[in-house]
C-alpha positions in Angstrom: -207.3 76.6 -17.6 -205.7 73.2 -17.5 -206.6 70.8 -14.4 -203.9 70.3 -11.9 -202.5 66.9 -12.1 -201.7 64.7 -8.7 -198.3 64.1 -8.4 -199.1 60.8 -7.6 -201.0 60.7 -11.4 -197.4 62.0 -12.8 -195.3 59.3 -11.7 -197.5 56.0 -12.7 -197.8 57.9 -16.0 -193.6 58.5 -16.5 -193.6 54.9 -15.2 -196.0 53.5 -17.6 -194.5 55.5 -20.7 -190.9 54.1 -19.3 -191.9 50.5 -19.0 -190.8 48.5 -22.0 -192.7 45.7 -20.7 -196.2 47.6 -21.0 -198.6 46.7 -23.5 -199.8 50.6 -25.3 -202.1 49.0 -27.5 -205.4 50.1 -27.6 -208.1 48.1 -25.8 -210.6 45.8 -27.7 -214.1 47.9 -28.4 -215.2 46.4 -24.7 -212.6 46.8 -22.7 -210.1 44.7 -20.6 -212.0 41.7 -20.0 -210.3 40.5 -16.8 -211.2 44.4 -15.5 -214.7 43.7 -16.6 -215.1 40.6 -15.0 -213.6 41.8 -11.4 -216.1 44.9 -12.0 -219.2 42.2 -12.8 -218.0 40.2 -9.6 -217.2 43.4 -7.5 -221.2 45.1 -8.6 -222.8 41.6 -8.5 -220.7 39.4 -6.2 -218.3 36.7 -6.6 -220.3 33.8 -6.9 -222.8 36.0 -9.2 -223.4 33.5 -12.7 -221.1 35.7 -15.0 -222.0 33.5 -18.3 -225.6 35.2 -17.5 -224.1 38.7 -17.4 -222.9 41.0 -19.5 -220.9 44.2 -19.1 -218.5 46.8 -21.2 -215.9 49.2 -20.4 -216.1 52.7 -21.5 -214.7 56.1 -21.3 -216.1 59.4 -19.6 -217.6 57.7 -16.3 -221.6 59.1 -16.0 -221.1 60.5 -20.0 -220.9 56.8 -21.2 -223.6 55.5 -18.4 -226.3 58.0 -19.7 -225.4 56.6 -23.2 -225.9 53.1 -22.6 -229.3 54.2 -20.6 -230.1 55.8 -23.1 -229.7 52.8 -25.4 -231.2 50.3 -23.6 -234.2 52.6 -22.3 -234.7 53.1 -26.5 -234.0 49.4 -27.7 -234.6 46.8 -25.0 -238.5 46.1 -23.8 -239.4 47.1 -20.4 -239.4 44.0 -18.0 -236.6 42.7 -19.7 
């Protein structure tokens, strides 16, 4: 079956499509890097160094999380 959609999701989606104003380009291969930087401040706090982090934006939540775990666990040394 399909999954039932909020009403609320509905109308910021007519909105958006409406909006001549809103930018429908696809994202850069990281992400928004304004959201990424409120999310690095947000998971590390807002005086956190964010020239020594480093973060990404991706699709499908825990699907993309496991992913990059299972990337780093595979590429970057332990201790690291």
């Amino acid at each position: 079956g399909k999954p039932w959609v909020l009403p609320s999701v509905s109308e910021a989606e007519s909105r958006l499509l409406a909006s001549p104003d809103e930018n429908k380009e696809y994202l850069p291969i990281d992400g928004d890097s304004a959201f990424v930087a409120k999310a690095l401040q947000f998971a590390f706090g807002t005086d956190a160094p964010l020239d020594n982090l480093a973060g990404v934006q991706a699709l499908s939540g825990t699907g993309a999380c496991r992913v990059g775990a299972a990337f780093l666990n595979k590429f970057v040394p332990a201790g690291t």
